[in-house]
N, C-alpha and C positions, 0 to 999 in steps of 0.2 A: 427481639421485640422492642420496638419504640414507641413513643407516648407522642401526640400530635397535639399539637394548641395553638388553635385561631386568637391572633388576637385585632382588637379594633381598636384602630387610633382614635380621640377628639374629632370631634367634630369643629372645621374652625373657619366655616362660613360666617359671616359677617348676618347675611339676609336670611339664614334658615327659620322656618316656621314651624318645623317638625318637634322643635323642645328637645333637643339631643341632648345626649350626657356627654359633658365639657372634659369627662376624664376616661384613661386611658382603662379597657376591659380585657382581661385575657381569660378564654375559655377553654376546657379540656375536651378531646374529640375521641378520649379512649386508649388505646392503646393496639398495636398494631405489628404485624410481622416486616420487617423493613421492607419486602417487597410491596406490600400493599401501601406502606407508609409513601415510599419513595413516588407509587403512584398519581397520588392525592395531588401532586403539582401540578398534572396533569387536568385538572377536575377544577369546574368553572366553580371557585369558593364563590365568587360575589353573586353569584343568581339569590346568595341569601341575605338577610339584613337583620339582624335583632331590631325588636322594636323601639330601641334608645339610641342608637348608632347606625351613621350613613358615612362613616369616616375610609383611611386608608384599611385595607386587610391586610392579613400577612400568615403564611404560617409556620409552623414553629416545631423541630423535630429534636427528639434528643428521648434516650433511653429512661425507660418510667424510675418513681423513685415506689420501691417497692417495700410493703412493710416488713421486716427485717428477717436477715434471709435469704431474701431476692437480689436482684440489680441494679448496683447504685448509679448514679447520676455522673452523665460524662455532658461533655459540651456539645452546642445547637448550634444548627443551621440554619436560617430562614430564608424562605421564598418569596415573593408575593402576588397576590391576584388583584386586576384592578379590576375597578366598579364597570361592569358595560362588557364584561366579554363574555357575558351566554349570548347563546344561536336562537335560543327557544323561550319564550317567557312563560312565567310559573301558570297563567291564567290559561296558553293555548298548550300548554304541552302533552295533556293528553289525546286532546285532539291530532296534534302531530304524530303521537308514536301510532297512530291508531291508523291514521293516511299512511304514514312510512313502512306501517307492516302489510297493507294491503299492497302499496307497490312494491313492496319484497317479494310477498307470495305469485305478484303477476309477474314478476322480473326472474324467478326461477320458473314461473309453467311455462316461458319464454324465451328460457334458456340463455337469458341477458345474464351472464355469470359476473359481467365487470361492472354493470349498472346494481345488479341485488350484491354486492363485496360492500361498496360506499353504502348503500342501504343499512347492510349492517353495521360498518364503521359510525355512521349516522346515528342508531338507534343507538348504539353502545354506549355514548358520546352522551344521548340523554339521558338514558340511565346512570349512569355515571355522575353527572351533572346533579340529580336528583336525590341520590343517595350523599352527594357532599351536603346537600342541604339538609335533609333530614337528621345526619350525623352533627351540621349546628346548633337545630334547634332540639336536638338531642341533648347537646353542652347546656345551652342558653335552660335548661330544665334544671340542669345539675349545678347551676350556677346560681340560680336562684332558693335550688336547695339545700347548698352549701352556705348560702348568705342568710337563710329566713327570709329574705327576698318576697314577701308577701304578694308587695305590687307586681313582682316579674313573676311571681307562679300566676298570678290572675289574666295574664297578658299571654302565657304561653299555653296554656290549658283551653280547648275548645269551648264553646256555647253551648249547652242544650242537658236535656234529659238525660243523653246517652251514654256522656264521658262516664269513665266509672276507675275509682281507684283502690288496690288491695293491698293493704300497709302487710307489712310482715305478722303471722301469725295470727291475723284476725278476719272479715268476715271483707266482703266486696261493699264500696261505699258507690251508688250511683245520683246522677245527677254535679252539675255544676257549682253550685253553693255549697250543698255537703261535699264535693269532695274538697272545695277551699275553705271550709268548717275543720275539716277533717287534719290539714297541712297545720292550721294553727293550734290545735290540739296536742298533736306528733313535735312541732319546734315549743310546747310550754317550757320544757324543763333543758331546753340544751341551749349551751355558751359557741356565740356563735365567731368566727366561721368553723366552720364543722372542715373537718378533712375526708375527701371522699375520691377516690381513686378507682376506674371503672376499667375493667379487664376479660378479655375475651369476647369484645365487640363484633358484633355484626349485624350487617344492615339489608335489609332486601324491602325493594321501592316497587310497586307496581301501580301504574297512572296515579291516583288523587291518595293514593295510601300504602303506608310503608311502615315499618316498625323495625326495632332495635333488642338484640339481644346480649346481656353484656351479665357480667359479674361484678355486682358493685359493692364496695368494699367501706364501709364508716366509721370511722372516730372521730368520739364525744371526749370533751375534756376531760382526764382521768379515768378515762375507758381504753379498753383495750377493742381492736379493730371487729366489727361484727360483718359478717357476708350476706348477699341476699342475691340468688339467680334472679336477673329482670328481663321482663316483657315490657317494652312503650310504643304504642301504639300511636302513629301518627295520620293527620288527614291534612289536607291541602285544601285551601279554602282564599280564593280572592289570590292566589300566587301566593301564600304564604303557609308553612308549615305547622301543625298547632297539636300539642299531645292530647287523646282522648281515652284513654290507656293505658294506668300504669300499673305495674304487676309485680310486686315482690315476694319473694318467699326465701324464706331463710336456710343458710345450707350452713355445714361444719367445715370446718378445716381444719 
């Protein structure tokens, strides 16, 4: 099991109008079996962008620090992915997998076996691609809830009536405002950063909607580590990733 973490360098254009953050972000991606971890190099990170940062990516591999017990911390290797190398952009990508699986299905009744192979290598490639991004703004959630992060819960959280979020032990909060009603309620009483450690990750993307399921793990200042099975529900909107679903419920260990 290895622990993955994106991080974003400064932004340090001269002419940028976007309002970047001048300082360096590192976010956590989970935790991972080395085969899948090893993967991940593979997987276009920059199709994604937090909404504060346009700078270098990188990522970031090394054995989780687990709460005591578990496996401790040995040293990291980094990779990194530059800005510009997805095939597909966030806005046409459904549309593409959607043409790419029609010509798969005519490339096997046609018994083009070497034309439907790239097909799938192709389609693979997208998915792939989509599941690293939703695993970001997976982090970019957990980062904000780590920090109290108010502004960046409001930025990563969808628009509308529909989002809905379920704090541990208590009842479904819907709509947009109460559920950001709801985040500053939950951060009254905690010293922040919070330590939160996310295990048992997994992600399955399908066109404009994908969710995450993971074991997430928190400590409060002079608390002892609390668990919660989660569901995060994501949707794609304008090319970009955005939680509209989150789901906790509290488990023992």
């Amino acid at each position: 099991m290895v622990s993955v973490i994106l991080t974003f360098s400064p932004c340090i254009s001269t002419n940028c109008t976007r309002k970047c953050s001048t300082s360096k972000c590192s976010i956590h991606l989970g935790y991972y079996t080395s085969s899948w971890a090893r993967k991940m190099e593979d997987i276009v990170v920059s199709s994604y962008q937090p909404r504060h940062y346009h700078g270098r990516l990188s990522l970031q591999f090394c054995k989780p620090i687990f709460p005591r017990g578990h496996s401790s911390f040995f040293s990291s290797t980094v990779c990194r992915a530059n800005q510009g190398d997805s095939a597909f952009s966030g806005e046409n990508i459904t549309l593409d997998q959607q043409i790419l699986e029609q010509e798969l299905q005519v490339a096997i009744k046609e018994e083009n076996y070497a034309k439907a192979a790239k097909l799938r290598d192709t389609l693979r490639s997208i998915q792939e691609d989509s599941k690293a991004s939703v695993l970001a703004a997976n982090a970019e959630f957990y980062g904000s809830f780590k920090n109290g992060d108010l502004s960046a819960m409001q930025a990563i959280w969808s628009k509308g009536d529909h989002v809905c979020c379920v704090h541990p032990g208590v009842l479904g909060i819907s709509g947009y405002e109460s559920v950001m009603d709801s985040w500053i309620h939950v951060w009254g009483n905690y010293e922040f950063p919070l330590e939160i450690e996310l295990r048992e990750v997994r992600v399955h993307v399908r066109g404009d909607l994908g969710y995450v399921t993971c074991v997430e793990l928190v400590k409060t200042k002079g608390s002892s580590w609390g668990g919660q099975f989660v569901t995060n529900v994501f949707e794609r909107s304008d090319g970009q990733w955005f939680i509209c679903v989150h789901h906790a419920s509290p488990v023992d260990f």
